[in-house]
MDTraj code that builds the backbone (N, CA, C; nanometers):
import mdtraj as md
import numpy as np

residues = "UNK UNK UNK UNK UNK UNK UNK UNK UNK UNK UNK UNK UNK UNK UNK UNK UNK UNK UNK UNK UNK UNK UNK UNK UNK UNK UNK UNK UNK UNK UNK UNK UNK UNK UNK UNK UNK UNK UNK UNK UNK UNK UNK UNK UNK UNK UNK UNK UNK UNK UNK UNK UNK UNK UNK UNK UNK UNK UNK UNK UNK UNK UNK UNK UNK UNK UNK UNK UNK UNK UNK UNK UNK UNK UNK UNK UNK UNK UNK UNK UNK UNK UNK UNK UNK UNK UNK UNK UNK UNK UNK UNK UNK UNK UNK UNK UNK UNK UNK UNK UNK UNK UNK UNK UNK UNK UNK UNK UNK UNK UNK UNK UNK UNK UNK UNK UNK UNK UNK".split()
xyz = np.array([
    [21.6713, -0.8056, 5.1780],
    [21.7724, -0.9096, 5.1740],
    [21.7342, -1.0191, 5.2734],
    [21.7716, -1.1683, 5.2338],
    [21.7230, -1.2614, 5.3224],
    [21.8178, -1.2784, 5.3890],
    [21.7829, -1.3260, 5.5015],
    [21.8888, -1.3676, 5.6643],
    [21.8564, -1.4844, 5.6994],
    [22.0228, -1.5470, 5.7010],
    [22.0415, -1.6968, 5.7428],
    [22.1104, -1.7074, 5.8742],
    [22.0500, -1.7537, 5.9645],
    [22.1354, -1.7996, 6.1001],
    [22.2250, -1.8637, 6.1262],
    [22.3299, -1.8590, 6.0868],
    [22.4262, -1.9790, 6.1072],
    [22.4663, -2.0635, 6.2760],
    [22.4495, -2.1752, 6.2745],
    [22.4559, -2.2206, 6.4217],
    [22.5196, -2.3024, 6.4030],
    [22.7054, -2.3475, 6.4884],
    [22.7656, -2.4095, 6.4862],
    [22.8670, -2.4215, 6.5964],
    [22.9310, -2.4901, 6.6644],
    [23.0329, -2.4515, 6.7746],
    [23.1894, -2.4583, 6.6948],
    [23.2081, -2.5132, 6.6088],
    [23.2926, -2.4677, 6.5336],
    [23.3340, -2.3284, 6.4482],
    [23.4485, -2.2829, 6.4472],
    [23.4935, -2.1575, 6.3999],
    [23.4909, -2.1693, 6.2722],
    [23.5620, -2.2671, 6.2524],
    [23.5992, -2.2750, 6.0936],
    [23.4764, -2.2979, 6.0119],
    [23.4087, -2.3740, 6.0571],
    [23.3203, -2.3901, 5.9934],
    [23.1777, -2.2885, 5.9392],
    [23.1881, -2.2299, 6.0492],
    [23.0695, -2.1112, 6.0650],
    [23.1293, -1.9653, 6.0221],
    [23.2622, -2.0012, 5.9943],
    [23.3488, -1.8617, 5.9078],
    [23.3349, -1.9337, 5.7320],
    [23.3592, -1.9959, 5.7688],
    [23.3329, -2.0963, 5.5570],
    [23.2026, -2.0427, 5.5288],
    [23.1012, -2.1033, 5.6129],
    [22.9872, -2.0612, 5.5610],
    [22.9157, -1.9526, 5.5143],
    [22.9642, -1.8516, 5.6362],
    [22.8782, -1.6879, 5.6603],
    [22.9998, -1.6489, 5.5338],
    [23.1215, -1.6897, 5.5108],
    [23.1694, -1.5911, 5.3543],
    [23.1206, -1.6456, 5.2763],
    [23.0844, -1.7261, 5.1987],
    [23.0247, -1.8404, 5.1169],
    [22.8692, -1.8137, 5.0766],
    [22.8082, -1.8054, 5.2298],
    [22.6852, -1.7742, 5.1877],
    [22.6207, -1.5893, 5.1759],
    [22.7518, -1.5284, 5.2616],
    [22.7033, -1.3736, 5.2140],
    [22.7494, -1.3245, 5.0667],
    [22.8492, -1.4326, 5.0438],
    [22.8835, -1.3789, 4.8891],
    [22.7917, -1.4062, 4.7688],
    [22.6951, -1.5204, 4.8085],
    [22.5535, -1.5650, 4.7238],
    [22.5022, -1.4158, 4.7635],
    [22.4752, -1.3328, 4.8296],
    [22.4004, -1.2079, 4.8535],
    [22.3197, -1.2205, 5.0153],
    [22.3487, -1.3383, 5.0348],
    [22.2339, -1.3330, 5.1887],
    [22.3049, -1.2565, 5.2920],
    [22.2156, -1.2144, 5.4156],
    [22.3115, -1.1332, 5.5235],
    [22.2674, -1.2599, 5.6054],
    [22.4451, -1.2585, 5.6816],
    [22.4479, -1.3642, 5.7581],
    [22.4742, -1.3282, 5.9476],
    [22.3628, -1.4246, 5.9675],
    [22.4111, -1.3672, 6.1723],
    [22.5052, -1.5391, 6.1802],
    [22.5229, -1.5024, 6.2556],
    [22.6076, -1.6400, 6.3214],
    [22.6245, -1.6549, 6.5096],
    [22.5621, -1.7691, 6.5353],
    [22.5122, -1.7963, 6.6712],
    [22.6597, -1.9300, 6.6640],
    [22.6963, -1.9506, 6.8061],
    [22.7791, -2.0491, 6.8530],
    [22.7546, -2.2521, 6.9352],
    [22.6095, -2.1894, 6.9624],
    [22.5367, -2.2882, 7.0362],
    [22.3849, -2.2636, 7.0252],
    [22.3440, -2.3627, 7.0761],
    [22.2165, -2.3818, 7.0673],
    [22.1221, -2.2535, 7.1605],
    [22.1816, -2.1974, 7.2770],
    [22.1317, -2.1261, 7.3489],
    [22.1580, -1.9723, 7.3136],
    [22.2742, -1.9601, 7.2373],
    [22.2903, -1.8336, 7.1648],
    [22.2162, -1.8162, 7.0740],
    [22.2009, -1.9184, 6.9950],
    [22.0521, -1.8986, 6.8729],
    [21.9556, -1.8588, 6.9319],
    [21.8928, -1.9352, 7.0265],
    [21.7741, -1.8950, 7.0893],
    [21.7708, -1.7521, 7.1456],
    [21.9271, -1.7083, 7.2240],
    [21.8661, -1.5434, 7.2329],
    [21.9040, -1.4382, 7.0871],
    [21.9414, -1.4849, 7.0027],
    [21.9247, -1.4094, 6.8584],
    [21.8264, -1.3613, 6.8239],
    [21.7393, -1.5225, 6.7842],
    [21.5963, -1.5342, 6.7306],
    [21.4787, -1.4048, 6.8283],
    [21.5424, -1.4207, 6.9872],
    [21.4340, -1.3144, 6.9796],
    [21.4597, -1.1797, 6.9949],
    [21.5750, -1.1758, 6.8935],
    [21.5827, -0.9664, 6.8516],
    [21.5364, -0.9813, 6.6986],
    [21.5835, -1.1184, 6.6751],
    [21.5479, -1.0862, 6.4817],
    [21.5180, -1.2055, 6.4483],
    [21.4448, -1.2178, 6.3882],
    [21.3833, -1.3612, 6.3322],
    [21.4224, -1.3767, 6.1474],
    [21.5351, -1.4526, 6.1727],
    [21.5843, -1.4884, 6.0036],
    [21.4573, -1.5868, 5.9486],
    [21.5290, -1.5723, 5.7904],
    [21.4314, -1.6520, 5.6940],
    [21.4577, -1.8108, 5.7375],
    [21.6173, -1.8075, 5.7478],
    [21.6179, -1.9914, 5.7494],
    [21.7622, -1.9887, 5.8394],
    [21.7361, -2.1226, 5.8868],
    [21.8243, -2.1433, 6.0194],
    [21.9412, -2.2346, 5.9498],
    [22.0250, -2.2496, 5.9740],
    [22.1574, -2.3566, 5.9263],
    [22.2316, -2.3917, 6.0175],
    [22.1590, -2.5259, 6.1108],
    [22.2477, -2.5762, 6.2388],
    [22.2972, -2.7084, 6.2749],
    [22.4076, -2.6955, 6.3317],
    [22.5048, -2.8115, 6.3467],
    [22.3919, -2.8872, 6.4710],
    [22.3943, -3.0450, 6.4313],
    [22.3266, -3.1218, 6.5920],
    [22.4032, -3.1692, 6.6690],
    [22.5480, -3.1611, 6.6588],
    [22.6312, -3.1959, 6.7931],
    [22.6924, -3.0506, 6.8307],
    [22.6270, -2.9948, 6.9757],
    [22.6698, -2.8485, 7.0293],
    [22.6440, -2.8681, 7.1204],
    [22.7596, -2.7897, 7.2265],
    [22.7616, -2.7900, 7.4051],
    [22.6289, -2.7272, 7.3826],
    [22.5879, -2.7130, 7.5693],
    [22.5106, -2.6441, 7.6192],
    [22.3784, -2.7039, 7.5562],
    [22.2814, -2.6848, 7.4378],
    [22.1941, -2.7483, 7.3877],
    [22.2308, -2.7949, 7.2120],
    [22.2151, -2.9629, 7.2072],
    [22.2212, -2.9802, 7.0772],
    [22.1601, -2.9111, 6.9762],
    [22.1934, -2.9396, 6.8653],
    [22.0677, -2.9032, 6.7356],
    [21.9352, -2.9406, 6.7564],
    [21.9129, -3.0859, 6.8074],
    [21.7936, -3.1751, 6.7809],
    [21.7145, -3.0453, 6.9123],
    [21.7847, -3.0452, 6.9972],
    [21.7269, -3.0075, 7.1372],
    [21.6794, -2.8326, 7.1199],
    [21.7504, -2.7668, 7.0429],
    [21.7274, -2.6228, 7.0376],
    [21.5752, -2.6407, 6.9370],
    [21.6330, -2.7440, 6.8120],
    [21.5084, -2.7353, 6.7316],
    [21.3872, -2.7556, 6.7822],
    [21.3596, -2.8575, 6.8748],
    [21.2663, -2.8591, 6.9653],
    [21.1626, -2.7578, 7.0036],
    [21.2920, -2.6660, 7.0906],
    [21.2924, -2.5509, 7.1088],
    [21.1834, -2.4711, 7.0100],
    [21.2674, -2.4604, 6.9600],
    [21.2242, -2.3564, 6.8373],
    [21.1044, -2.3986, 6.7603],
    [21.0702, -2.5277, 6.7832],
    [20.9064, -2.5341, 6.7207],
    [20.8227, -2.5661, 6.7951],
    [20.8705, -2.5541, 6.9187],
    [20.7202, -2.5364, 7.0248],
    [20.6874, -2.3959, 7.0512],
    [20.7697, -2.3138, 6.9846],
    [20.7183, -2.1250, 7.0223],
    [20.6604, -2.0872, 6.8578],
    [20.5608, -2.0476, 6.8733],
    [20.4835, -2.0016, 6.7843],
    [20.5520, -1.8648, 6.6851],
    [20.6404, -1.8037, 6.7624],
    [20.6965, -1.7334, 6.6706],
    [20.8005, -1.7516, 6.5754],
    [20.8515, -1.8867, 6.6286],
    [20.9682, -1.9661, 6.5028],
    [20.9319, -2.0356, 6.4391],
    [20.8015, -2.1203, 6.4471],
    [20.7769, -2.2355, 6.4335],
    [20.7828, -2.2781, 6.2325],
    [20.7814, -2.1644, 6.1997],
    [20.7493, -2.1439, 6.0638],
    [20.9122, -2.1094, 5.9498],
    [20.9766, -2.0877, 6.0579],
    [21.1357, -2.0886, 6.0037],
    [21.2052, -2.1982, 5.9661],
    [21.2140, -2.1987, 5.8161],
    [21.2710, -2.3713, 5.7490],
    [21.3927, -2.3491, 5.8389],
    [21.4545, -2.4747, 5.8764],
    [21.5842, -2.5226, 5.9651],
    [21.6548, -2.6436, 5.8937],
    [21.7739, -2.6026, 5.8324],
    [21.8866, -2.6657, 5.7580],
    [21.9229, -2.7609, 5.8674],
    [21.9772, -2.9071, 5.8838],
    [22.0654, -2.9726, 6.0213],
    [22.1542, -2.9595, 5.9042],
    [22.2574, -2.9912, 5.9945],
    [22.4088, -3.0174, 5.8910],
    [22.4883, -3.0956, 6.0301],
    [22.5144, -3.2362, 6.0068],
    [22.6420, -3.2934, 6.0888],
    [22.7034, -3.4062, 5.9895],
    [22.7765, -3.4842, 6.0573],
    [22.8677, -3.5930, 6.0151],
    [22.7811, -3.6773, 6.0123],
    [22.6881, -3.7417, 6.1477],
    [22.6360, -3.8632, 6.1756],
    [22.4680, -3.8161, 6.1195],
    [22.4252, -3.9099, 6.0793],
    [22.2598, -3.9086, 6.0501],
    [22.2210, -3.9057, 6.1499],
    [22.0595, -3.7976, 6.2389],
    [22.0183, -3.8087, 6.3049],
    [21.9218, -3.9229, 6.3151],
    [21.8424, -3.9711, 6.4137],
    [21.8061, -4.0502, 6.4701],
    [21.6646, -4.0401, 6.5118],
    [21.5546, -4.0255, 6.4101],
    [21.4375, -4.0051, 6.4335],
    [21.3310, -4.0834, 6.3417],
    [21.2136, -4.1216, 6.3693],
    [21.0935, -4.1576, 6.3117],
    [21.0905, -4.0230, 6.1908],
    [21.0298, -4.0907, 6.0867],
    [20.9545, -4.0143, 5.9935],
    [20.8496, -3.8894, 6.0282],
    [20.7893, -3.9260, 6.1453],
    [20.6805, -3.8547, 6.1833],
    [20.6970, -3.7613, 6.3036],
    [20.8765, -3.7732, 6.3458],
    [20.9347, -3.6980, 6.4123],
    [21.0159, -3.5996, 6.3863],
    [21.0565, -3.6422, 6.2361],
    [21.1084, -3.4928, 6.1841],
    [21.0832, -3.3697, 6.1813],
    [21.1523, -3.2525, 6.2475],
    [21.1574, -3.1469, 6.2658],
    [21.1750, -3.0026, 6.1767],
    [21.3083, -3.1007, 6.0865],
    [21.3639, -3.0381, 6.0289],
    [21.3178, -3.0278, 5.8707],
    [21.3696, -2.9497, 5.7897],
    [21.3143, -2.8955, 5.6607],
    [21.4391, -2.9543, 5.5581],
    [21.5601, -2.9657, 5.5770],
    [21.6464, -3.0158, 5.5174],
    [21.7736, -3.0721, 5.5810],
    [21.8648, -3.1845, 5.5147],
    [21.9539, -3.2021, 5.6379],
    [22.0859, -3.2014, 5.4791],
    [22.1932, -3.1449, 5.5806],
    [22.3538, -3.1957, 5.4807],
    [22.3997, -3.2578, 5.6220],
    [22.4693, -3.3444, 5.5304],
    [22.5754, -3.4641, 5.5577],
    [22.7303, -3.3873, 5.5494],
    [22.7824, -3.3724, 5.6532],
    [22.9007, -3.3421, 5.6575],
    [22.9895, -3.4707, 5.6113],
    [23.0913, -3.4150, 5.5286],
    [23.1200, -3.3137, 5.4803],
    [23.0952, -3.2893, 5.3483],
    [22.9777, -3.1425, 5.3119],
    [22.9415, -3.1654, 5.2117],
    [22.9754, -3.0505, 5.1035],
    [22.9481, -3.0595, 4.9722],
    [23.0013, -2.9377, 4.8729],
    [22.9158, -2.8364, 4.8177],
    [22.9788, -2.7262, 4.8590],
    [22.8969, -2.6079, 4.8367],
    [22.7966, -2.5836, 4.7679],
    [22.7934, -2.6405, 4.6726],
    [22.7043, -2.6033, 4.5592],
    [22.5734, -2.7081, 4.5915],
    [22.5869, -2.7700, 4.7161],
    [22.4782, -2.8493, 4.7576],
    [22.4154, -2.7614, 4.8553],
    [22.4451, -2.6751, 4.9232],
    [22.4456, -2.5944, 5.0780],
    [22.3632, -2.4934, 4.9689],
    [22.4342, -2.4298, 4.8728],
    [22.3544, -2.3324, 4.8177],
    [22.2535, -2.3785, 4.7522],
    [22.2379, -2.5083, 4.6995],
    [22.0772, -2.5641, 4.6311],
    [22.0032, -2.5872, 4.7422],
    [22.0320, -2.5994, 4.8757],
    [21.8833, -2.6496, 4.9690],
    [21.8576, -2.4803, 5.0308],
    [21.9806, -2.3914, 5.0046],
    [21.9281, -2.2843, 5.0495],
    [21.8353, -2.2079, 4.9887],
    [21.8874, -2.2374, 4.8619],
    [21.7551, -2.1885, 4.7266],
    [21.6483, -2.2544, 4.7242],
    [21.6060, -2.4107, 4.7663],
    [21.4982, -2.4439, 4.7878],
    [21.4425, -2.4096, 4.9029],
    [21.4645, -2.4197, 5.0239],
    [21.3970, -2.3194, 5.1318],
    [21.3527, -2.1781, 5.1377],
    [21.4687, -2.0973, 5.0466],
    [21.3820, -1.9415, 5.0770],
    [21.4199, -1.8695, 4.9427],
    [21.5062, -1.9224, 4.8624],
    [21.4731, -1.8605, 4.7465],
    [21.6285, -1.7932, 4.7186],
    [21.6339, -1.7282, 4.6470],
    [21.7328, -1.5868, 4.6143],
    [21.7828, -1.5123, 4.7157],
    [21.8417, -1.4436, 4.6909],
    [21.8514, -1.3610, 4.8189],
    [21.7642, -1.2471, 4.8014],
])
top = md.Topology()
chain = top.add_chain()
for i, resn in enumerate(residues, 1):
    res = top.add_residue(resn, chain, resSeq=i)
    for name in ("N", "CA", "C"):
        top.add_atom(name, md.element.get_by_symbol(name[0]), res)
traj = md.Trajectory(xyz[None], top)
């Protein structure tokens, strides 16, 4: 079974998702911040990441960072999902897919199927 990380500082939002997306069949972890992801990732390394870029402690942009300067994540597609468009060069993109809050399900589940597939 594939595993999606959910990363968000919102409740509601990161409870919508993990029922939503475990009912497609995926098993879902769910991290709160940017620094809780990071100690997840190193007990279990999911297929694909799904994270908010406005979060205390370390943003999205800033964890993703993170997460692709260590050789053991570097290869994990990473969903952004916020309100505002991030703010980067073409040749600075990090990320593998982005949703636009607020967006409809059946969009969340097509970029999840293009990143890793089925469950």
């Amino acid at each position: 079974m594939k595993e999606i990380l959910l990363v968000d500082d919102e409740f509601d939002i990161l409870f919508s998702l993990e029922l939503i997306l475990a009912e497609e069949g995926y098993r879902i972890r769910t991290a709160h911040h940017g620094r809780d992801a990071l100690d997840k990732l190193e007990n279990d390394i999911p297929n694909l990441i799904i994270m908010d870029l406005m979060m205390p402690f370390l943003t999205g942009m800033e964890t993703l960072k993170i997460i692709r300067a260590n050789s053991l994540f570097r290869e994990i597609p990473v969903v952004l999902m916020s309100s505002i468009l991030p703010s980067a060069l073409e040749e600075e993109i990090l990320w593998n897919d982005f949703l636009r809050k607020p967006f409809e399900m059946e969009k969340l589940i097509k970029i999840v199927h293009k990143n890793i597939g089925n469950p």
